[in-house]
N, C-alpha and C positions, 0 to 999 in steps of 0.2 A: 804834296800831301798824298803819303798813300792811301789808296781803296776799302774800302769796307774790309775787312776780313772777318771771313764765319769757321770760326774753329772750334773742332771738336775735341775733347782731350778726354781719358778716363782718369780719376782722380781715385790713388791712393785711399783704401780705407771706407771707398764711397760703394754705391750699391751701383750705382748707374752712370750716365753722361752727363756733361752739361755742353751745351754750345752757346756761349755766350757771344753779344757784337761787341769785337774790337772796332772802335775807330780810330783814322789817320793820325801821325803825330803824336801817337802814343798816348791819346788822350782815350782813356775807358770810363765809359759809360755802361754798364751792365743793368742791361734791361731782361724782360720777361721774353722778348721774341725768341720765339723757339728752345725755349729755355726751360730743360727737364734735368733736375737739381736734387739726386737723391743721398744722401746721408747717410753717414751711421748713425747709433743712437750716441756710442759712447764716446765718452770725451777723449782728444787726442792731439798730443801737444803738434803744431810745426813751425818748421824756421821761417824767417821772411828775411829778404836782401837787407834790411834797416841793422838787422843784428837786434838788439835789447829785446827782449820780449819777456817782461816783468810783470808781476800782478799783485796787487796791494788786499789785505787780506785783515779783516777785526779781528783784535782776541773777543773771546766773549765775555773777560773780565771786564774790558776796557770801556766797552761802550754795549748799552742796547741794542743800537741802528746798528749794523755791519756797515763797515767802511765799503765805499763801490770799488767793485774788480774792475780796474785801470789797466788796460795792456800799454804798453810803453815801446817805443822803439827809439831812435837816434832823430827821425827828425819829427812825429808828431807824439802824441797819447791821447785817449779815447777811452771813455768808461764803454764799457761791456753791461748792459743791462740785464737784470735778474731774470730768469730764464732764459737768456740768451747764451750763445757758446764761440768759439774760435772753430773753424773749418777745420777737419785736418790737414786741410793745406788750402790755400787761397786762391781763386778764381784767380784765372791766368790772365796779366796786367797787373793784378792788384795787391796792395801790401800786407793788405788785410781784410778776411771774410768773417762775418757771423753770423749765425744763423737761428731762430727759433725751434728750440727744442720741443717736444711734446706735441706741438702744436697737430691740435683738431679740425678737420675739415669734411666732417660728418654732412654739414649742411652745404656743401659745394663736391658733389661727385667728382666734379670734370678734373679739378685741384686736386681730389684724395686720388683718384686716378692713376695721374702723373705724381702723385708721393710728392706735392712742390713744399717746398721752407720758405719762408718768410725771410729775408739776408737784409744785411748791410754789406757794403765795401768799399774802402781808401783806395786809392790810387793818386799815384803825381805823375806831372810829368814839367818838362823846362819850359816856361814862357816862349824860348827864343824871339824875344823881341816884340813881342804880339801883345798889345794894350790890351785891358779888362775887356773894353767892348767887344773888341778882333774875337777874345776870345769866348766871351758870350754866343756872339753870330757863329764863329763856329759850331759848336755846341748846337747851337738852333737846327743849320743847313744839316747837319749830322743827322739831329733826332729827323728829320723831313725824310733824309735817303733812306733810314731804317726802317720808315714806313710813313708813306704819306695818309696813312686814315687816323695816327695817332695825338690824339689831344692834346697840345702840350700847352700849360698854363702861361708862359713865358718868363722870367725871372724877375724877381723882386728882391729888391737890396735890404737887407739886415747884419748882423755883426755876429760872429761868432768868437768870443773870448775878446773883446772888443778889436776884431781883425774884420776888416769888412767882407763880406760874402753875400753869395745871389743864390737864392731858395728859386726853385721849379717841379713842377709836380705832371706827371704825365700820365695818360689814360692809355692802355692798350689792351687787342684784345688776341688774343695767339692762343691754340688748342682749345676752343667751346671755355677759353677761363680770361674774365674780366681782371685789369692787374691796375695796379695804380704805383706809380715810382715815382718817389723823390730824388730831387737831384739838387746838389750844393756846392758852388765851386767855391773856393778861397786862394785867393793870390796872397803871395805870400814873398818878394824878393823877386827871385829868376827862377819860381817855382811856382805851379799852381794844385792844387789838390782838388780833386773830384770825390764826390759822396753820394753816393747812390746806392738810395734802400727800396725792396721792391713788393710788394706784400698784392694780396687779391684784393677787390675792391671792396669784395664783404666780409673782408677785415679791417679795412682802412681804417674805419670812425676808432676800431678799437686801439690800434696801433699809431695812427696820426699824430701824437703827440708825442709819446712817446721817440718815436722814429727821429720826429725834431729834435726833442731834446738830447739822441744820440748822437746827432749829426752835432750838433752847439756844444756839445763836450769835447769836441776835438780841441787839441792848444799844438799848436804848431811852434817848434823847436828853431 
């Protein structure tokens, strides 16, 4: 298993850096550590390795409610939530980024600051051989090296699209900003998917639900 790796990359389109933690075996987990994530405002389309990147769209004759914007690739899809957006390109590891548009952080300095978004992001990577729990403990020993002061709920078993997955939630606290991530794995074959959204903590109550229900809209192909 390789090392930690802490990379930097400038990102197309974006104002600023991100350095997100990759961990070993290709397994991403993108957390808040050290993690300054600055945007554009405007929307802008980019490719991902899957190929398909479709979006489902109401007429407004057809129905009241708008149909949810689904992006789509080859091996899962995922509604994209209403005020939410696609990165101009996606956190390096991952298949797919999104992120809160607009979003206010008037009453958190340290956040308005560093200019942070509120994201999600997919990533997969191959089982090789490694049963659910192998890969749970992984996951755990991972979150410990990236920082042993960080809270981590531990995982608990629920279904997404009735595919089984493990829900975990983590506290951390990097740059004077409280952060709170969700993290989702789902097996899938000789595949596993990781979901990890990452918001401050004096957004969470508002975003908490929401964030689940992005993650539980995933359908794996």
């Amino acid at each position: 298993m390789h090392p930690l790796i802490r990379e930097q990359q400038t990102i197309k389109g974006c104002k600023g850096m991100i350095s997100p933690l990759i961990i070993g075996i290709g397994l991403i987990i993108i957390v808040a550590l050290a993690l300054v994530y600055f945007l554009a405002g405007g929307k802008t389309a980019f490719s991902n390795r899957s190929s398909g990147n479709k979006n489902t769209a109401a007429s407004p004759s057809s129905s009241p409610t708008p149909a949810p914007n689904i992006w789509a690739a080859d091996d899962f899809s995922i509604v994209i939530p209403e005020g939410w957006q696609k990165s101009p390109q996606s956190l390096p590891g991952s298949l797919l980024t999104i992120y809160k548009i607009n979003e206010d952080h008037s009453n958190n300095l340290n956040a308005q600051k560093i200019n942070f978004k509120s994201y999600l992001a997919v990533s997969f990577d191959n089982r090789g051989g490694r049963t659910k729990p192998q890969l749970l403990d992984l996951v755990k020993q991972s979150l410990t090296q990236i920082s042993p002061n960080a809270k981590f709920s531990g995982f608990t078993e629920s279904t997404i699209n009735d595919q089984p997955a493990d829900f975990g939630e983590l506290e951390i606290t990097q740059q004077n900003v409280n952060y709170k991530v969700l993290i989702a794995i789902v097996v899938k074959g000789d595949k596993f998917f990781t979901i990890s959204a990452n918001t401050t903590a004096l957004k969470w109550p508002d975003y908490k639900d929401l964030l689940y229900q992005t993650a539980k809209s995933i359908k794996l192909k």
